[in-house]
Legacy VTK file of the C-alpha trace (Angstrom):
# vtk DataFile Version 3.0
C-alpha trace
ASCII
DATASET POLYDATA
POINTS 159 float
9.602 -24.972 23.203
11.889 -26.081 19.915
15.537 -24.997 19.654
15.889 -21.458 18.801
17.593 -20.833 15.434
19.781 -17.701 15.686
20.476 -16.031 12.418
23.934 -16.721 11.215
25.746 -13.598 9.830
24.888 -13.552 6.290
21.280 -13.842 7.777
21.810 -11.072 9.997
23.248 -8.737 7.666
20.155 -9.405 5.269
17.884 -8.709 8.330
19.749 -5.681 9.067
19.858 -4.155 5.972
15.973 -4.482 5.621
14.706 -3.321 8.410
16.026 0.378 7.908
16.097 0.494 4.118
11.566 -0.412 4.886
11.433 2.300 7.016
13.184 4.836 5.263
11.678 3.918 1.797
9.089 3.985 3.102
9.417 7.715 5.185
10.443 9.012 1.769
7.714 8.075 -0.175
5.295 9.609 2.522
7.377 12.888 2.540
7.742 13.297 -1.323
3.931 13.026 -1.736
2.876 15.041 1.536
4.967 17.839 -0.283
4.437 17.453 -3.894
0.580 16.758 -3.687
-0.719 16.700 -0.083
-1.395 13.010 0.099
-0.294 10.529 2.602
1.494 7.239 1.196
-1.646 5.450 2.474
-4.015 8.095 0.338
-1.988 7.693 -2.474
-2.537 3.991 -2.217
-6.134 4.520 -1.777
-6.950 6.074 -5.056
-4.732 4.004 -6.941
-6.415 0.747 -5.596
-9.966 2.622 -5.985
-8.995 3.899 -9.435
-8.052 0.182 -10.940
-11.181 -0.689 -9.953
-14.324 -1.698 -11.847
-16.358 1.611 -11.644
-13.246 3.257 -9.527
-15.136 1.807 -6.149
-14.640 -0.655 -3.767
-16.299 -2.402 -0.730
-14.399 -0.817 2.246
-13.686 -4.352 3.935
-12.002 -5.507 0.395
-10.149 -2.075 0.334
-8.487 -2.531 3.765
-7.386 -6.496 3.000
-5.786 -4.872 -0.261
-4.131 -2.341 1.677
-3.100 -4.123 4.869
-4.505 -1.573 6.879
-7.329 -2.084 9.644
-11.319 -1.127 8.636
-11.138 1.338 11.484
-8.000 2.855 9.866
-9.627 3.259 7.076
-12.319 4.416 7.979
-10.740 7.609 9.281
-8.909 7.670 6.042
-11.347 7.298 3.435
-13.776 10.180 6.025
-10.506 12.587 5.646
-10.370 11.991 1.786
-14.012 12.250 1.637
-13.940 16.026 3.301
-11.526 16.729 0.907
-13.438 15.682 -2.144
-11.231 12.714 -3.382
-13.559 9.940 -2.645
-17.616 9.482 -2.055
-19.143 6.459 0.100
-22.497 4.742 -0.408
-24.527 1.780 0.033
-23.697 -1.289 -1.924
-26.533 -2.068 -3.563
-26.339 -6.163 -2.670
-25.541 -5.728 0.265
-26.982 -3.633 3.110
-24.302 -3.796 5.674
-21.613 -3.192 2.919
-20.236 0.475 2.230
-18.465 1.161 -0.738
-15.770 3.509 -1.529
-15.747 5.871 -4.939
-12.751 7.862 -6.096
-14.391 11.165 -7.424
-13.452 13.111 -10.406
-10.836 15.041 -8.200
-9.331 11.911 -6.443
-8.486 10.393 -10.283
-7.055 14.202 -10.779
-5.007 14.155 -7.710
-3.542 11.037 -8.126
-3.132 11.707 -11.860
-0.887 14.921 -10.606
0.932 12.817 -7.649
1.971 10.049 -10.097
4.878 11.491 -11.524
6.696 12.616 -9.144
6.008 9.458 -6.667
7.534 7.451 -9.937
10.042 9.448 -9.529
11.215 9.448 -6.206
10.136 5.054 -6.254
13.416 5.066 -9.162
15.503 7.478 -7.251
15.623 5.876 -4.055
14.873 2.107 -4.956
14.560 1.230 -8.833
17.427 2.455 -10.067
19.804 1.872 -7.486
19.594 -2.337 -7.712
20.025 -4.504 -10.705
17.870 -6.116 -13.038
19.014 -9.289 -11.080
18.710 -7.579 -7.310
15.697 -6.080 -8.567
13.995 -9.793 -9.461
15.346 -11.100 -6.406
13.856 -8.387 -4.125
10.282 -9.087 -5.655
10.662 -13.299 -5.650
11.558 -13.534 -2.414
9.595 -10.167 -0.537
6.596 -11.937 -2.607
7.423 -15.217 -1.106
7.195 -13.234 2.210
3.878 -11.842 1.820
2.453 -15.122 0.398
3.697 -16.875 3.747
2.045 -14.375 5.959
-0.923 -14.045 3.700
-1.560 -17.885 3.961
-1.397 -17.649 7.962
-4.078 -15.112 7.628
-7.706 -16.706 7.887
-9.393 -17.021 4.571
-5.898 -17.115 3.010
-4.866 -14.226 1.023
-5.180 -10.422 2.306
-4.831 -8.476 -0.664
LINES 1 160
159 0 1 2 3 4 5 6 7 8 9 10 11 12 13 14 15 16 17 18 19 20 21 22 23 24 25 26 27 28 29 30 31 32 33 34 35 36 37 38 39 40 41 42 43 44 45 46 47 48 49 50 51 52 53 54 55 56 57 58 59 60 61 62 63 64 65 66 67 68 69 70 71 72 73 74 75 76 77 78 79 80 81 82 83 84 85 86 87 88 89 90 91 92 93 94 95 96 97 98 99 100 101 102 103 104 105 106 107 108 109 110 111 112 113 114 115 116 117 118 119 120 121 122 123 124 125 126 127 128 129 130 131 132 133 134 135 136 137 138 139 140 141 142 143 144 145 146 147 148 149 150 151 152 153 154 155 156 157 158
C-alpha cells in the first residue's frame, strides 16, 4: 500500500463544507418539488432528460447512464410515472431487447408546472448565494470531478 495523503486543513474544510451543503441541496430540491408538484427530484429529472430528447423518448439503459441511477432503479421509477400518466414505454423498433421511455402529454405538462418553482428554489438556495466567480469555480472543478469518475467508468462517460 502507498503513503496515505491526509487532507491538510484548507482541504478539509473544502471537504467539509461539501459534503453537507450536497445533501441538503439536494433534500431541498426533493422537498420543494414533492410539495409544489408531487414529483421526486429523480422524476423531475426524468422528464426533463426525456423531454430534451429527440421525440421526448429514450432507451431506458441510456436514461439511467444520464441520470446516474441503476436500470433497476429506474425501472421502478419510470413504472410509478407510468401509473401516473407522465411517461409511456414501448419497444424500440431496432432493437428487440431495448425498451424505450416516452414522456406523455401530461409528463411535458407536469414538468412545465414544476419548472418554476424548482428554478426558484435552485437560485434561492444555491445560484444566488455564490458569485459569478464561486459560481464558475463550482462548475470547473465539480465538472472536473464527474469527468474523473466518468472516465473510471467502463465505456468512459456515464451521462
Amino acid at each position: 500500500m502507498g503513503h496515505t495523503r491526509w487532507l491538510d486543513e484548507e482541504e478539509m474544510r473544502a471537504w467539509m463544507a461539501f459534503v453537507p451543503a450536497a445533501t441538503l441541496v439536494a433534500r431541498e430540491l426533493d422537498q420543494q418539488l414533492k410539495e409544489d408538484s408531487g414529483l421526486s427530484h429523480l422524476q423531475y429529472e426524468i422528464l426533463i432528460h426525456l423531454n430534451a430528447a429527440e421525440n421526448g423518448a429514450l432507451r431506458m439503459t441510456e436514461l439511467a447512464e444520464r441520470l446516474i441511477n441503476s436500470k433497476s432503479g429506474l425501472t421502478y421509477q419510470i413504472g410509478q410515472m407510468e401509473k401516473a400518466g407522465l411517461v409511456t414505454r414501448r419497444q424500440c423498433e431496432w432493437s428487440k431487447s431495448g425498451v424505450l421511455a416516452e414522456i406523455t402529454a401530461e409528463g411535458r405538462s407536469a414538468l412545465e408546472g414544476a419548472a418554476p418553482g424548482h428554478v426558484e428554489k435552485v437560485r434561492e438556495i444555491l445560484i444566488d448565494v455564490l458569485t459569478p466567480e464561486e459560481r464558475k469555480a463550482i462548475a470547473d472543478g465539480l465538472g472536473r470531478v464527474r469527468d474523473r469518475i466518468a472516465e473510471r467508468k467502463e465505456g468512459g462517460t456515464c451521462w
